[in-house]
DSSP file (Angstrom, degrees, kcal/mol; ACC not computed):
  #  RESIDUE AA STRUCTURE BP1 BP2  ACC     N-H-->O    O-->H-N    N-H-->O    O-->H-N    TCO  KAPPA ALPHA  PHI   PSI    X-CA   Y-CA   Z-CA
    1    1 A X              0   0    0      0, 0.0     2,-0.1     0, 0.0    19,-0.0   0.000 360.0 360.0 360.0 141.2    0.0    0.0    0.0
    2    2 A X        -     0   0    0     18,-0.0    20,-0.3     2,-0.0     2,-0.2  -0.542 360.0-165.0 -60.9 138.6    1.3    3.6   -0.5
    3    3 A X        +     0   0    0     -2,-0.1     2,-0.3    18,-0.1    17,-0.1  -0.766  12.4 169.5 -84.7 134.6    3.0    5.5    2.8
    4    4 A X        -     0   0    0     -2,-0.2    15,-2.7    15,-0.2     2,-0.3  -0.886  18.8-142.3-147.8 157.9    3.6    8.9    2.9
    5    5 A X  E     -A   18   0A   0     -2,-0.3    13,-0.2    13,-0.2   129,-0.2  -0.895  10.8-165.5-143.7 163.9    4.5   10.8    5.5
    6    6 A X  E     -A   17   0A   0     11,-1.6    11,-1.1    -2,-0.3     2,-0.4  -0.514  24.5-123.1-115.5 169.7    3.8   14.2    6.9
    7    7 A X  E     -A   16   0A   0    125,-0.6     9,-0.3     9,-0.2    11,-0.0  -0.824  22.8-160.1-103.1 102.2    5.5   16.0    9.4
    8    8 A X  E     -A   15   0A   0      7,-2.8     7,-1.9    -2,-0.4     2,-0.5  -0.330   3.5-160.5 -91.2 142.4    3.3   17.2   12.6
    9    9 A X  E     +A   14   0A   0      5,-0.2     2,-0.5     3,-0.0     5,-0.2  -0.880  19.2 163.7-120.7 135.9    4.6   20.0   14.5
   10   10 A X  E >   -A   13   0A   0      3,-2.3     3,-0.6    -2,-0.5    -2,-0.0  -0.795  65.0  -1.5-158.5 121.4    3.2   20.3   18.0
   11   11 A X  T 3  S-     0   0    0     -2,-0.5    -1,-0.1     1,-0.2     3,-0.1   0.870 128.7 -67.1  70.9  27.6    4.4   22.4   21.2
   12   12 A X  T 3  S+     0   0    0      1,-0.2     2,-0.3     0, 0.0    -1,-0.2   0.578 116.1 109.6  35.1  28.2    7.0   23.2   18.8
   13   13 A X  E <   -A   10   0A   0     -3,-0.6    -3,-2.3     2,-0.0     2,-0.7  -0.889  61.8-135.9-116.0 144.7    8.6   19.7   18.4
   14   14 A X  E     -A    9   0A   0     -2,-0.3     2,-0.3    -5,-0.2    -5,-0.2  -0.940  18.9-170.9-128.8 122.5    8.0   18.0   15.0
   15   15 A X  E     -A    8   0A   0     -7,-1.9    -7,-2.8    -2,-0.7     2,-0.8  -0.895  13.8-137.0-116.3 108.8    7.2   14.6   14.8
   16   16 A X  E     +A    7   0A   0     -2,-0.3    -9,-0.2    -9,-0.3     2,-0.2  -0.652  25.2 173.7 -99.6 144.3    6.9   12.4   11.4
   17   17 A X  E     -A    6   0A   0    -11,-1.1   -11,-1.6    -2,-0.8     2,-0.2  -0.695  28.2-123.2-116.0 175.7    4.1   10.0   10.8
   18   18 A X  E     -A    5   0A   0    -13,-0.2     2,-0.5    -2,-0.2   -13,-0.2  -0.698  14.8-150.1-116.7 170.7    3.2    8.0    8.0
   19   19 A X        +     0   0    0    -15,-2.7     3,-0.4    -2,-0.2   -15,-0.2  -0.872  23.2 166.4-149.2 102.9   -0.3    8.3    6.4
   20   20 A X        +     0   0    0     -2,-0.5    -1,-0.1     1,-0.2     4,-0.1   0.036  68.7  76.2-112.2  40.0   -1.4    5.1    4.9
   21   21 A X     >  +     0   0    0      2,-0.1     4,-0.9     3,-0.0    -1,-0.2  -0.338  66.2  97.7 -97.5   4.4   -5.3    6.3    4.5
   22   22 A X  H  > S+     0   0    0     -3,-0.4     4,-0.5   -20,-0.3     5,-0.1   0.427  78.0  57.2 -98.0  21.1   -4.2    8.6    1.3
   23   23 A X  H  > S+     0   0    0      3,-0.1     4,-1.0     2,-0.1     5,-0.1   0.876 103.1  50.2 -88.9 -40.2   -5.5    5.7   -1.3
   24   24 A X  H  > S+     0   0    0      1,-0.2     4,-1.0     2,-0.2    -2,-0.1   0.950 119.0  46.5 -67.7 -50.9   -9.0    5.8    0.3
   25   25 A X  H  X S+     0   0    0     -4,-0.9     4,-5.9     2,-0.2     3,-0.6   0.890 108.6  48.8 -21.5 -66.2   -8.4    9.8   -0.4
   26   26 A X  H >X>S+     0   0    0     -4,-0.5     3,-1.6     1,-0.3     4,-0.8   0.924 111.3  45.9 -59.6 -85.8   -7.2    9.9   -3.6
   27   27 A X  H 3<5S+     0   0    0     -4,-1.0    -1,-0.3     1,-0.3    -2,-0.2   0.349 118.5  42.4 -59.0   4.6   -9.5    7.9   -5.1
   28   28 A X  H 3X5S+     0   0    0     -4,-1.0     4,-0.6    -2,-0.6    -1,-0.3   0.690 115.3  50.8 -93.5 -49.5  -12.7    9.9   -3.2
   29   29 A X  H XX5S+     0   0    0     -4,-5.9     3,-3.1    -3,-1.6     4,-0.7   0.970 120.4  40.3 -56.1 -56.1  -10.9   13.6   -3.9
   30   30 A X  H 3<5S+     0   0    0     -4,-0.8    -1,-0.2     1,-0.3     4,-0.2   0.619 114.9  48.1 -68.6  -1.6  -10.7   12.0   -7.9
   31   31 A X  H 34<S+     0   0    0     -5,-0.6    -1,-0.3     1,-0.2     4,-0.2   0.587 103.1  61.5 -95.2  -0.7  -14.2   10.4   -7.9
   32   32 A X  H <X S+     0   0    0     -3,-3.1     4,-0.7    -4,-0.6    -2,-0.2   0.727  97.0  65.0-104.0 -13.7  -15.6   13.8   -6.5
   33   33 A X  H  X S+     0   0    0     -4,-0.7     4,-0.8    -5,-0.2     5,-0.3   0.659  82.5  77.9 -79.4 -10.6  -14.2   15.3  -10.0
   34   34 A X  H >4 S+     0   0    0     -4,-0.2     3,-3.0     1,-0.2     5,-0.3   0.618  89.9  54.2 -61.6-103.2  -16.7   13.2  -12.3
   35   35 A X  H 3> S+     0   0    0      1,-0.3     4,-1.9    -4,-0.2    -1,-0.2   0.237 107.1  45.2  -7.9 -69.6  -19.5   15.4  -11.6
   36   36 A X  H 3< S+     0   0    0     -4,-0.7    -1,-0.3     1,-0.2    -2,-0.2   0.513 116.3  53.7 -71.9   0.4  -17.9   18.5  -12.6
   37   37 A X  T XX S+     0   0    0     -3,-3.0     4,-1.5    -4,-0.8     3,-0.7   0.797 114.1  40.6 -54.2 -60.3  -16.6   16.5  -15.8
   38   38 A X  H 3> S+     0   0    0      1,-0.3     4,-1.1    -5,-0.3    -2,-0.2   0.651 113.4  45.4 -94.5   5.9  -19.4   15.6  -16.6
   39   39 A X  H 3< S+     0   0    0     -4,-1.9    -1,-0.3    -5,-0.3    -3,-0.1  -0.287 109.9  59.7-111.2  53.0  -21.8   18.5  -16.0
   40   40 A X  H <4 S+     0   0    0     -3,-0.7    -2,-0.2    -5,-0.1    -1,-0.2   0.296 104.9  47.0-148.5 -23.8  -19.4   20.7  -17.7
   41   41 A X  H >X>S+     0   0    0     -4,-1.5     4,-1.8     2,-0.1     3,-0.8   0.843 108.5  56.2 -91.3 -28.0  -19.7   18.6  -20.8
   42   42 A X  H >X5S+     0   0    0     -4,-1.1     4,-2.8    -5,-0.3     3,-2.1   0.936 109.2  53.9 -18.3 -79.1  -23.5   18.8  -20.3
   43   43 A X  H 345S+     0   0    0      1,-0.2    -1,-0.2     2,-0.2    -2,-0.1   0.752 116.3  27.8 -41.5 -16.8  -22.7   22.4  -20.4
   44   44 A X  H <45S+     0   0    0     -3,-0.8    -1,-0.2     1,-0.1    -2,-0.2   0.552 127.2  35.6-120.7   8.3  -20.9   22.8  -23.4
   45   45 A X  H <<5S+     0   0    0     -3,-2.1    -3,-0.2    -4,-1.8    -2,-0.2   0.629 101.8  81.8-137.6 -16.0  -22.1   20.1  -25.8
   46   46 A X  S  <<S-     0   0    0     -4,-2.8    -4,-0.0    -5,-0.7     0, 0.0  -0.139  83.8 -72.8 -83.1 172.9  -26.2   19.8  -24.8
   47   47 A X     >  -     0   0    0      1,-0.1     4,-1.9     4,-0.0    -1,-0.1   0.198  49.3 -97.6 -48.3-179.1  -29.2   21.8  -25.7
   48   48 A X  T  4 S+     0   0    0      2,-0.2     4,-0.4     1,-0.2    -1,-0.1   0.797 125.5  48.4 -58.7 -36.3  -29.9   24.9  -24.6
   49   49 A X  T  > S+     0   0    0      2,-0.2     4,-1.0     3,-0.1    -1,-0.2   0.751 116.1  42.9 -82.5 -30.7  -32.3   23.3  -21.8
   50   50 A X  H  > S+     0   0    0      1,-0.2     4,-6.2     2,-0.2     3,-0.5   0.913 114.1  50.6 -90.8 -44.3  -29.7   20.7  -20.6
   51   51 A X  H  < S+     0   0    0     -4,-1.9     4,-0.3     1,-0.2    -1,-0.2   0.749 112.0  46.1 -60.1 -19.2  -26.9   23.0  -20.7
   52   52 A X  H  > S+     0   0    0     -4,-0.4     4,-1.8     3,-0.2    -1,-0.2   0.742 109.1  52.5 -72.3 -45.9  -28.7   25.4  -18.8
   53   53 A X  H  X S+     0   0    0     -4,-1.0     4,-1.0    -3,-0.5     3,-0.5   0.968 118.1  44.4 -61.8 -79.1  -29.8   22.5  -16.3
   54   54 A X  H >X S+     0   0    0     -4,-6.2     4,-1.4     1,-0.2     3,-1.1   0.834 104.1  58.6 -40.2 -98.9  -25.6   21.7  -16.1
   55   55 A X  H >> S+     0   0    0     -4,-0.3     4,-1.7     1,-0.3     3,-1.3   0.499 111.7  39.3  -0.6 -65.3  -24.5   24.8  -15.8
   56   56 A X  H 3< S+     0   0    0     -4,-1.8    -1,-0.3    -3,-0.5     4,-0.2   0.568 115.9  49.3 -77.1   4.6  -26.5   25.3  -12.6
   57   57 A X  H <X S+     0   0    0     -3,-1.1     4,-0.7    -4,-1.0    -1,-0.3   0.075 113.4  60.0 -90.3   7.4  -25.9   21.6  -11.1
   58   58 A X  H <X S+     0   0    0     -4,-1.4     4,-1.9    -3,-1.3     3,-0.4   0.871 108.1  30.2-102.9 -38.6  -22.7   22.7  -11.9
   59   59 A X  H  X S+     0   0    0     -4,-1.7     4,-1.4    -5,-0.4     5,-0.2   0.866 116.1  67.6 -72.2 -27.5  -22.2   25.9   -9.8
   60   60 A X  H  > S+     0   0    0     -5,-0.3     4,-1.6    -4,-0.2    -1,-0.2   0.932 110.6  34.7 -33.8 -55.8  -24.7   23.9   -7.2
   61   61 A X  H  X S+     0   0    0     -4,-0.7     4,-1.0    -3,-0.4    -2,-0.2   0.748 107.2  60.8 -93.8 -21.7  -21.9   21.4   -6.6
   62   62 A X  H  < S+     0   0    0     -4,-1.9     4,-0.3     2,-0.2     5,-0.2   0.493 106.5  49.8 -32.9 -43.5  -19.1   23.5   -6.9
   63   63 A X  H  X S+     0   0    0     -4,-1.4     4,-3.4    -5,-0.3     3,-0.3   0.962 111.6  55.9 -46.5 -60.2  -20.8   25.5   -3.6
   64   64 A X  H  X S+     0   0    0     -4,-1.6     4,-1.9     1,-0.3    -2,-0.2   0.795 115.9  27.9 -46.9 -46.3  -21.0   22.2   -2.1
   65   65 A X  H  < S+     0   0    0     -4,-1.0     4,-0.3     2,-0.2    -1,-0.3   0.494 110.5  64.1-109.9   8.0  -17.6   21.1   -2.3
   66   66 A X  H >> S+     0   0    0     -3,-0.3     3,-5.0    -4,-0.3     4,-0.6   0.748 108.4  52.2 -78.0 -63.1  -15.7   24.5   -2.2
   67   67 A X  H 3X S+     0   0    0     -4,-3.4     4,-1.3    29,-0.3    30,-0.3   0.662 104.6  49.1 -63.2  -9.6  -17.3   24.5    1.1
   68   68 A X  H 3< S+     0   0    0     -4,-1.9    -1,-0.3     2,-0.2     4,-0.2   0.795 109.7  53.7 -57.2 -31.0  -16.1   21.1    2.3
   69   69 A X  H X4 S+     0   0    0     -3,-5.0     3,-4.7    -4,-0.3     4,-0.5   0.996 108.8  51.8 -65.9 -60.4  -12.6   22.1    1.2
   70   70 A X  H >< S+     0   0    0     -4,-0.6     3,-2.5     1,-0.4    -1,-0.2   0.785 107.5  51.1 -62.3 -35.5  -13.1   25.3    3.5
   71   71 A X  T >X S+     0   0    0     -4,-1.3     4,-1.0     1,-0.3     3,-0.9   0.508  76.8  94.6 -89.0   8.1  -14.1   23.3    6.6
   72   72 A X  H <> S+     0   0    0     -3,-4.7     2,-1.6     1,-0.3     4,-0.7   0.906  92.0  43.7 -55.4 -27.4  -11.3   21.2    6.4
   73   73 A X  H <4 S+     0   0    0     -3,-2.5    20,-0.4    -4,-0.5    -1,-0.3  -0.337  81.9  94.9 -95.4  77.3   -9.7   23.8    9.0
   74   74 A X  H <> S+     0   0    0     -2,-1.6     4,-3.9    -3,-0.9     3,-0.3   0.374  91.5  40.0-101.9 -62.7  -12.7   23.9   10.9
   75   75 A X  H >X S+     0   0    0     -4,-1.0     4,-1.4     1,-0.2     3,-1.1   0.934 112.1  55.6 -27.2 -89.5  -10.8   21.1   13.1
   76   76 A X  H 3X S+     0   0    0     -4,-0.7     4,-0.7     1,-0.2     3,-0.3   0.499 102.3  54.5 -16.1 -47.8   -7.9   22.6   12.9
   77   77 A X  H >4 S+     0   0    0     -3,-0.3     3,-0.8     2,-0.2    -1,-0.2   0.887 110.8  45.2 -45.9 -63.7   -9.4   25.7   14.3
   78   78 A X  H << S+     0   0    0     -4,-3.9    -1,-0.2    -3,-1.1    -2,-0.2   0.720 116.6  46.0 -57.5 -22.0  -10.7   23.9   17.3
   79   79 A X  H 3< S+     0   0    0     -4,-1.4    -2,-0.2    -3,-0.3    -1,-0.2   0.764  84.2 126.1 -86.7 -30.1   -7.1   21.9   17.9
   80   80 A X    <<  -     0   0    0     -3,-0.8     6,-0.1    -4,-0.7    -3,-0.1   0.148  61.6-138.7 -78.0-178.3   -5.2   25.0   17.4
   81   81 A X  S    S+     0   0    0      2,-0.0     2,-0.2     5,-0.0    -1,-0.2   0.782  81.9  31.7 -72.7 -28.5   -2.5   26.1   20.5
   82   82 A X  S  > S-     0   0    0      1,-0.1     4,-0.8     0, 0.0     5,-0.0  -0.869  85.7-113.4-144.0 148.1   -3.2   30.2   20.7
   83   83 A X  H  > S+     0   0    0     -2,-0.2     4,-1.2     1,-0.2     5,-0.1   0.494 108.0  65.8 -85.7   5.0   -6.3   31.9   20.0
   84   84 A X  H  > S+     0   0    0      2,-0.2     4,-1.0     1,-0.1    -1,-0.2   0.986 103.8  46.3 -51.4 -61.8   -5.1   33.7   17.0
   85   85 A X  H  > S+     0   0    0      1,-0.3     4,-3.4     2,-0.2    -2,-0.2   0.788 109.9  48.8 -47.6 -37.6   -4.8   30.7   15.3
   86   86 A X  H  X S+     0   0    0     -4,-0.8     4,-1.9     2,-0.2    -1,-0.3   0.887 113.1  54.1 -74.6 -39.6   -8.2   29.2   16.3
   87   87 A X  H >X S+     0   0    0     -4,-1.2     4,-1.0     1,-0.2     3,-0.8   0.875 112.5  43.3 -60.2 -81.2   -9.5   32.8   15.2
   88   88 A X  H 3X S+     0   0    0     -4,-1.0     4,-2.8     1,-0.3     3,-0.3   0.630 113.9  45.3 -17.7 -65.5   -7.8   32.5   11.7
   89   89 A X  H 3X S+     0   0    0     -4,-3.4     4,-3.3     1,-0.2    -1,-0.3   0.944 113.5  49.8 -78.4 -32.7   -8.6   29.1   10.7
   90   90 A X  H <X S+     0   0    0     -4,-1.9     4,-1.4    -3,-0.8    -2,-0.2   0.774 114.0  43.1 -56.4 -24.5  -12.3   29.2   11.7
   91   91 A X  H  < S+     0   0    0     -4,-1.0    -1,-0.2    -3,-0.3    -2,-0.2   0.856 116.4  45.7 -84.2 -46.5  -13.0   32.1   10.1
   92   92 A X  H >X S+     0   0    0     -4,-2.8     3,-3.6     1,-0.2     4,-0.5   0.987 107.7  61.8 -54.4 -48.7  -10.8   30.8    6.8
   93   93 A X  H >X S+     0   0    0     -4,-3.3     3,-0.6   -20,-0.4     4,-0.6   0.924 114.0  34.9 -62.6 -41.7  -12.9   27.2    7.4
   94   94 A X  H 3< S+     0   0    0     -4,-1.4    -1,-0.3     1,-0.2     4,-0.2   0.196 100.4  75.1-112.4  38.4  -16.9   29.5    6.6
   95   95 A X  H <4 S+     0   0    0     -3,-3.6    -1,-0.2     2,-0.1    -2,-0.1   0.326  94.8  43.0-117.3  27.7  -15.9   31.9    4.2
   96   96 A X  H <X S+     0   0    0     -3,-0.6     4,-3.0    -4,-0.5   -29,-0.3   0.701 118.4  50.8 -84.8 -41.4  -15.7   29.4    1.0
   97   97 A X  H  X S+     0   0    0     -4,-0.6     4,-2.1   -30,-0.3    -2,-0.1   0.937 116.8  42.4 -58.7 -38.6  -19.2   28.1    2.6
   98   98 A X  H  > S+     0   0    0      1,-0.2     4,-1.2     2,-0.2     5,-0.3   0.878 118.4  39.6 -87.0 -52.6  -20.1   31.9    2.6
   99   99 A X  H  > S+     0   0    0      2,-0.2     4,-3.4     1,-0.1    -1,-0.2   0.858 109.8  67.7 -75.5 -13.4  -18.6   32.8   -1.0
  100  100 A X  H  X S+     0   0    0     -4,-3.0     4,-2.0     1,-0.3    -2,-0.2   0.991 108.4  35.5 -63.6 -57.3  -20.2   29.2   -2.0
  101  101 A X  H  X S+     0   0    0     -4,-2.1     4,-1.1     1,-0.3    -1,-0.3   0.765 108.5  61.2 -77.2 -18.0  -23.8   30.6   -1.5
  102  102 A X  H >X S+     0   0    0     -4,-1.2     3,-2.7     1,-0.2     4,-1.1   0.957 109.3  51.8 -59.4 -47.6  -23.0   34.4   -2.8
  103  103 A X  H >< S+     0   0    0     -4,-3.4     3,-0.9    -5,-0.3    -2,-0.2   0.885 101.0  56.1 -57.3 -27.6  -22.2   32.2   -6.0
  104  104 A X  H 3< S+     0   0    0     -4,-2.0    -1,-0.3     1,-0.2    -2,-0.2   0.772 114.8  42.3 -70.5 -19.7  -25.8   30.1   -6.1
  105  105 A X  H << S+     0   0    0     -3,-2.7     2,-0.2    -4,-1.1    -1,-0.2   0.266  97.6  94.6-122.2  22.6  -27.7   33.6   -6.2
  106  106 A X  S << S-     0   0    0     -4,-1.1     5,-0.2    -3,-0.9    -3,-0.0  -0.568  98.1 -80.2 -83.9 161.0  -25.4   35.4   -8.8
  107  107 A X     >  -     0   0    0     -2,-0.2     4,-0.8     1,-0.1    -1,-0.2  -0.150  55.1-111.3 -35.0 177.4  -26.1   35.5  -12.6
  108  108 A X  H  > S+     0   0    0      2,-0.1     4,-2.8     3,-0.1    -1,-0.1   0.903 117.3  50.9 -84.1 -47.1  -24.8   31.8  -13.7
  109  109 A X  H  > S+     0   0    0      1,-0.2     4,-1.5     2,-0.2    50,-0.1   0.945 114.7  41.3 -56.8 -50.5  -21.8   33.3  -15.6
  110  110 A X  H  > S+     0   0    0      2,-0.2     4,-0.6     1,-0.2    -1,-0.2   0.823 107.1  65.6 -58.6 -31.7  -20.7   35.5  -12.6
  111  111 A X  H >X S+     0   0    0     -4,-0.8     4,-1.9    -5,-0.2     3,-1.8   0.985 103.7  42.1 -63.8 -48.4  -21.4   32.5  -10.3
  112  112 A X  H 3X S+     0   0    0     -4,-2.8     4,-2.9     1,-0.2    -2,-0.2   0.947 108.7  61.5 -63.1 -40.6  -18.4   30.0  -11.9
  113  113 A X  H 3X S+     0   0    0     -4,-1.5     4,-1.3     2,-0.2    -1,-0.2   0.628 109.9  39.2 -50.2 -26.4  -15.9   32.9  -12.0
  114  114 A X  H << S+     0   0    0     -3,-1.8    -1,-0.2    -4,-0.6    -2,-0.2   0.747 114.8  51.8-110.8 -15.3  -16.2   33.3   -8.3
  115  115 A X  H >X S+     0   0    0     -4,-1.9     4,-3.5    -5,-0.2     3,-0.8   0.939 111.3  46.4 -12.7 -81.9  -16.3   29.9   -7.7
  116  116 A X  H 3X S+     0   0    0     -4,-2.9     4,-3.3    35,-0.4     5,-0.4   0.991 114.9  44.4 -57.1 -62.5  -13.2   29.5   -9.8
  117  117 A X  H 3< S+     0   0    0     -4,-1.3    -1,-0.3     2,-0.2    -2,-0.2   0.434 110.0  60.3 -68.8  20.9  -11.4   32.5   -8.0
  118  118 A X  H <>>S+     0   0    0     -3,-0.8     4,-2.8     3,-0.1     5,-0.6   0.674 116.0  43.2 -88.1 -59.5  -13.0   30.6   -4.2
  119  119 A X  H  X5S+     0   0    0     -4,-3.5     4,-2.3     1,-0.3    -2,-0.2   0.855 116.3  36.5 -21.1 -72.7  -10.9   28.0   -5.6
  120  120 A X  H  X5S+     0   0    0     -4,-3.3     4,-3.5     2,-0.2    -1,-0.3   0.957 116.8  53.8 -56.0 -42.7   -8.0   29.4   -6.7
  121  121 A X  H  >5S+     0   0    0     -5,-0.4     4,-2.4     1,-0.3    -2,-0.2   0.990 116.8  39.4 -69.2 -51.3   -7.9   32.0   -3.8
  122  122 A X  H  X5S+     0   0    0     -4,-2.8     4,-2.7     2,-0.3     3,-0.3   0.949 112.8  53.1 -49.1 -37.2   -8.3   28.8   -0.9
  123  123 A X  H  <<S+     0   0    0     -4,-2.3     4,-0.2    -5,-0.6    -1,-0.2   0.909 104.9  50.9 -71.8 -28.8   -6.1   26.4   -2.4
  124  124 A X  H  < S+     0   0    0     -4,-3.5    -1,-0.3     2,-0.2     3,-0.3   0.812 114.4  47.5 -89.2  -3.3   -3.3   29.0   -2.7
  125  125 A X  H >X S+     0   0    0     -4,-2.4     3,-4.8    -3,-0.3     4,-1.0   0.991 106.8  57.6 -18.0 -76.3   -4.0   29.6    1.5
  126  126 A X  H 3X S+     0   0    0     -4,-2.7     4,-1.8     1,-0.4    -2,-0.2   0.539  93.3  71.6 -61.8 -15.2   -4.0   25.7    1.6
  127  127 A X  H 34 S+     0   0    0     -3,-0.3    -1,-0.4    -4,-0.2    -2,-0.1   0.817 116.7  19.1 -78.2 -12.9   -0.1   26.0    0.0
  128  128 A X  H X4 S+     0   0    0     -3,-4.8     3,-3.6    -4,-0.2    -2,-0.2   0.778 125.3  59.0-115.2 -36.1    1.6   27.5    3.4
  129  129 A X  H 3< S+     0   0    0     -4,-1.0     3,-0.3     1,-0.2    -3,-0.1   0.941 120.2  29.5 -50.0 -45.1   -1.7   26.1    6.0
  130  130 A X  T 3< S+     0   0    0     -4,-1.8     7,-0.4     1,-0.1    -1,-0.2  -0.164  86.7 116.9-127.0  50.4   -1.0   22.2    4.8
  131  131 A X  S <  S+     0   0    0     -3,-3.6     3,-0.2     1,-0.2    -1,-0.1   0.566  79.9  56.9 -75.4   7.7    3.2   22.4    4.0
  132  132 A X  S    S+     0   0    0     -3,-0.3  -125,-0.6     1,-0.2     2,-0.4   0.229  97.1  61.5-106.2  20.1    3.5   20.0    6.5
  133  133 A X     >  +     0   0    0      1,-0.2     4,-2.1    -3,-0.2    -1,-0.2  -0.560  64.7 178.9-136.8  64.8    1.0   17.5    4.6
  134  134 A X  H >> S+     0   0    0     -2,-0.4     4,-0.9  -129,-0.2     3,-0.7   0.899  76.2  36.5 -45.7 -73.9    3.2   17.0    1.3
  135  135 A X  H 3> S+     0   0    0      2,-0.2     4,-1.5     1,-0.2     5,-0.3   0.805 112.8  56.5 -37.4 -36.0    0.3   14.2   -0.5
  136  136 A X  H 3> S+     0   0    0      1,-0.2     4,-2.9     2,-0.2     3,-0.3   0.993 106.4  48.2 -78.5 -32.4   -2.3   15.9    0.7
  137  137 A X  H <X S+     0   0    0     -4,-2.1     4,-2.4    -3,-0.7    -2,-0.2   0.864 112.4  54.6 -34.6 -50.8   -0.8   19.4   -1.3
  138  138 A X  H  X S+     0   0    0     -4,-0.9     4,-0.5     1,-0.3    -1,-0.2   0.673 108.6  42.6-102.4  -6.0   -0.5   17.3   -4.4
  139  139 A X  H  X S+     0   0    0     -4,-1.5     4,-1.2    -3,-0.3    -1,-0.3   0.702 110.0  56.5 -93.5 -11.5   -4.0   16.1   -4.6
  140  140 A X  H >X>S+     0   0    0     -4,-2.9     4,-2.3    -5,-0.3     5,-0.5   0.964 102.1  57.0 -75.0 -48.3   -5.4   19.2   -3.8
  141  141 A X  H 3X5S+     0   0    0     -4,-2.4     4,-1.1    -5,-0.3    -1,-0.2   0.805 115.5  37.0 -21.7 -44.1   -3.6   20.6   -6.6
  142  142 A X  H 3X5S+     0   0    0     -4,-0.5     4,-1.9     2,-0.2    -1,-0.3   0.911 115.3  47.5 -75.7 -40.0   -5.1   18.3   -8.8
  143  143 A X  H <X5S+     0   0    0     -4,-1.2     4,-1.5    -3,-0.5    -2,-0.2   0.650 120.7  46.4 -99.3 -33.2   -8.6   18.1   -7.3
  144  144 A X  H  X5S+     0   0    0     -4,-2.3     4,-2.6     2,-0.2     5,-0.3   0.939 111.7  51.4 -92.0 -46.9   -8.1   22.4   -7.4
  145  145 A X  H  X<S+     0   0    0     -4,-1.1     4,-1.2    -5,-0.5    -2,-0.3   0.953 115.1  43.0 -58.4 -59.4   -6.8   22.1  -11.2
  146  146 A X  H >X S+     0   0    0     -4,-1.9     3,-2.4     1,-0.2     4,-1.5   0.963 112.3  47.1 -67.6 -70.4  -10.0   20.0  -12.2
  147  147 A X  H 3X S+     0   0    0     -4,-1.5     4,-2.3     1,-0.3    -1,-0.2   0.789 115.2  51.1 -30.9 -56.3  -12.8   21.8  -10.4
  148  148 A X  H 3< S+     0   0    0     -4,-2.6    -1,-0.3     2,-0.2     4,-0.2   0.762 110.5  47.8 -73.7  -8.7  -11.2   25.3  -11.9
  149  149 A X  H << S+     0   0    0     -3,-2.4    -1,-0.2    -4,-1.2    -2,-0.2   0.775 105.2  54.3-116.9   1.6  -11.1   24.4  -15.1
  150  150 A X  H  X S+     0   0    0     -4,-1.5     4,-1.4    -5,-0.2     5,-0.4   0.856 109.8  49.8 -73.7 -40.1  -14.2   23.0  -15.3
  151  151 A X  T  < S+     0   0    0     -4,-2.3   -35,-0.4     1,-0.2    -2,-0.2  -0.119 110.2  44.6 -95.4  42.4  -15.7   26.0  -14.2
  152  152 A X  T  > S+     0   0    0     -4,-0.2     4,-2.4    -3,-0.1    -1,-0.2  -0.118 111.5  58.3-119.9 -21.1  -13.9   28.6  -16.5
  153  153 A X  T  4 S+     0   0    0     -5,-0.2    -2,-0.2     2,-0.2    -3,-0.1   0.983 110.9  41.8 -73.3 -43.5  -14.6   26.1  -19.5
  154  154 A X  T >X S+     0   0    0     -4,-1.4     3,-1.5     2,-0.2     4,-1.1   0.938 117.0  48.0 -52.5 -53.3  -18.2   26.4  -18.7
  155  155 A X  H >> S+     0   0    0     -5,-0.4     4,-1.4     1,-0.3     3,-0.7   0.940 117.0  43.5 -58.2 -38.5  -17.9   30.1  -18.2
  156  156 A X  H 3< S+     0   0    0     -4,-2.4    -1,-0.3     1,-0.3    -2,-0.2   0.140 115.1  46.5 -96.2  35.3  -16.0   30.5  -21.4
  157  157 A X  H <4 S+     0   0    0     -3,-1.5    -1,-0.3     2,-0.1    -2,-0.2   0.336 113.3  48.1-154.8 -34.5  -18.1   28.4  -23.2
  158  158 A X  H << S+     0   0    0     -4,-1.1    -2,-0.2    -3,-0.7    -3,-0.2   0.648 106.0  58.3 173.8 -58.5  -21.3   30.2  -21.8
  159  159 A X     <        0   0    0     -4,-1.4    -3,-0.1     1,-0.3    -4,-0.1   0.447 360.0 360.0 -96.9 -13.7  -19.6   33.9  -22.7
  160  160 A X              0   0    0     -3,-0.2    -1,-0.3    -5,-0.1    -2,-0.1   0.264 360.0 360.0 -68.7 360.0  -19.6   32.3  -26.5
């Protein structure tokens, strides 16, 4: 089975473990990308009615699952040492859920554009919040890579 291993820092001593729970991951973060595959070719290759249909399952799911990403520090929040921290990551962990829903009651084209930039703007947080979590960085990259570019194909597909 794949190992990888992270480094945890706690009390300021940094401890490495191995993390043999990132197959069940992978294949959940990449199974959560069909959907936005496949309602993004909805969008761009279906009728008017179907694309229409995608296009708003798309930014629908896309709410859904920015704001799972953001509550990953929700934990965190609760674990952390100092209340700065706890402030910081709770507040980071409900404002994708919080841009998620601006984006369900925008126009549809303006909803995937802030979407995409929820995306972009968490993920590049997520580069200094989870450096100590090397595999988990490189499937969110991907997971962050599919999602945005399904929703800028739709958008520029949509703006055609």
């Amino acid at each position: 089975t794949e190992q990888f291993f992270d480094a945890v820092e706690r009390g300021g001593e940094t401890t490495v473990t191995t993390r043999k729970h990132s197959t069940p991951a992978r294949w959940l973060g990449y199974g959560g990308l069909i959907p936005f595959f496949a309602l993004t070719l909805l969008a761009l290759i279906g009728t008017e009615a179907i694309s229409g249909w995608a296009t708003q399952a798309l930014i629908a799911y896309g709410a859904v699952i920015l704001s799972f990403v953001g509550a990953l520090h929700w934990t965190r929040g609760l674990d952390a040492s100092d209340s700065t921290d706890a402030t910081r990551l709770l507040t980071v962990s409900v404002m994708p859920a919080l841009l998620g829903w601006i984006a369900l009651m925008l126009p549809l084209h303006a909803g995937l554009l802030l979407l995409a930039a929820g995306f972009g703007l968490l993920y590049v947080y997520d580069r200094t919040a989870w450096q100590l979590w090397p595999w988990f960085l490189s499937l969110r990259s991907h997971l962050t890579a599919g999602a945005v570019g399904s929703l800028v194909a739709v958008w520029l597909g949509s703006a055609a």
